[in-house]
C-alpha positions as CSV (number, residue, x, y, z in Angstrom):
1,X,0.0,-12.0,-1.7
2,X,-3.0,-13.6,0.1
3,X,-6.6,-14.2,-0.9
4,X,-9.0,-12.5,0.4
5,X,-10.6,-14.3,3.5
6,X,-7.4,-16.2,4.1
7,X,-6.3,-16.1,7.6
8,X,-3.6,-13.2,7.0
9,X,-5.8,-11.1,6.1
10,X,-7.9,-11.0,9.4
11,X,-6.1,-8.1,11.7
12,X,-5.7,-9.3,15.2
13,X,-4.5,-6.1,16.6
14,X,-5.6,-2.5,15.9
15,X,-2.4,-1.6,14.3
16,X,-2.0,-4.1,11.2
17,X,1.4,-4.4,8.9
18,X,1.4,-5.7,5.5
19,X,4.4,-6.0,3.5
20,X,3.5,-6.2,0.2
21,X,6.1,-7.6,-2.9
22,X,5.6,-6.5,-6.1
23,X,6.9,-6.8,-9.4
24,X,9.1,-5.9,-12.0
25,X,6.4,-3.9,-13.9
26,X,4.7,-1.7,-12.0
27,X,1.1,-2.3,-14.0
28,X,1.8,-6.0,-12.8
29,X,2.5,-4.6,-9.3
30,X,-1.3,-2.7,-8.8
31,X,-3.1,-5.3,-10.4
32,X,-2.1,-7.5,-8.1
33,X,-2.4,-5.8,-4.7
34,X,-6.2,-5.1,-5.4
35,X,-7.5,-7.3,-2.7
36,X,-5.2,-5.7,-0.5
37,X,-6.8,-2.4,-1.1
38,X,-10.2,-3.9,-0.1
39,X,-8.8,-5.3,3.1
40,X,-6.9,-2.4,4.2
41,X,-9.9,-0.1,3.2
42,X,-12.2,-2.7,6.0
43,X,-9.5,-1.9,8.3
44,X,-10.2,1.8,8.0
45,X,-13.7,1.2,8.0
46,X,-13.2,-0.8,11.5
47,X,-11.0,1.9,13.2
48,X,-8.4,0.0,12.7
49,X,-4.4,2.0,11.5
50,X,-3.1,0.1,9.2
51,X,1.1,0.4,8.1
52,X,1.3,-0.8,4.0
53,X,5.1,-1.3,2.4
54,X,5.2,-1.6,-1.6
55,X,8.5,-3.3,-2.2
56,X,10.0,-4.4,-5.6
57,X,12.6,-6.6,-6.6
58,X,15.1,-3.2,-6.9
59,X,12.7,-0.7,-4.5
60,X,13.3,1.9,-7.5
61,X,9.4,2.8,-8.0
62,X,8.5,2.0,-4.3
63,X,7.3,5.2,-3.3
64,X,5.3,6.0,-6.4
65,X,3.9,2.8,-5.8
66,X,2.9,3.5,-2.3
67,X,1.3,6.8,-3.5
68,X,-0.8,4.5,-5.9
69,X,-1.6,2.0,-3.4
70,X,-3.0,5.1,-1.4
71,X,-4.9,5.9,-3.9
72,X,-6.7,2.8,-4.8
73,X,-7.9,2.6,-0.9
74,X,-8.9,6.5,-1.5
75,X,-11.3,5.1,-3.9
76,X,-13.0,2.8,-1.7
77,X,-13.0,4.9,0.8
78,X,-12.9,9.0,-0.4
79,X,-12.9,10.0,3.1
80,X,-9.1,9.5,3.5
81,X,-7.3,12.0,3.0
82,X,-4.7,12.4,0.1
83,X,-1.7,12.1,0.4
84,X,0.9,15.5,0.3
85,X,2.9,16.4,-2.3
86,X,5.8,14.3,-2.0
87,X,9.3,16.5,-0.5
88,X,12.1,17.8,-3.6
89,X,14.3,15.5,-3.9
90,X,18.1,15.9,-5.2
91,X,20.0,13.6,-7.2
92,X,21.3,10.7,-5.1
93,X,25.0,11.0,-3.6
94,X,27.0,9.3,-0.9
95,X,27.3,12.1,1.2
């Protein structure tokens, strides 16, 4: 993760991509991507479409994660949109 105001944080194109590794414990996991939230709610704010990817060491709670990531910039910025229930998924197989 970067600090806010360091140079990675300033978008040079409409369209910027963080990739954002997490933890082992999700709590550990939002805490830390806070500033992110306040940068990629001042992206919004510009006009600007941000693409966010929550990863963790074993990806297992990635897409919860994301959802909560969502959240956090929904509540700088309540004009976004939630996001929709997430799809039914069945137990994993190989086929």
């Amino acid at each position: 993760p970067c600090p806010p105001g360091h140079a990675r944080t300033r978008a040079l194109t409409s369209h910027p991509i963080v990739r954002y590794i997490g933890r082992d414990d999700p709590a550990r996991t939002a805490a830390g991507w806070q500033d992110w939230a306040d940068v990629v709610a001042g992206w919004l704010r510009e006009g600007r479409s941000p693409t966010v990817f929550i990863h963790t060491p074993d990806n297992v709670e990635a897409l919860e994660l994301a959802r909560r990531f969502h959240d956090d910039v929904r509540a700088r910025l309540p004009e976004i949109e939630p996001l929709p229930a997430p799809a039914a998924a069945g137990p994993a197989t190989l086929f």
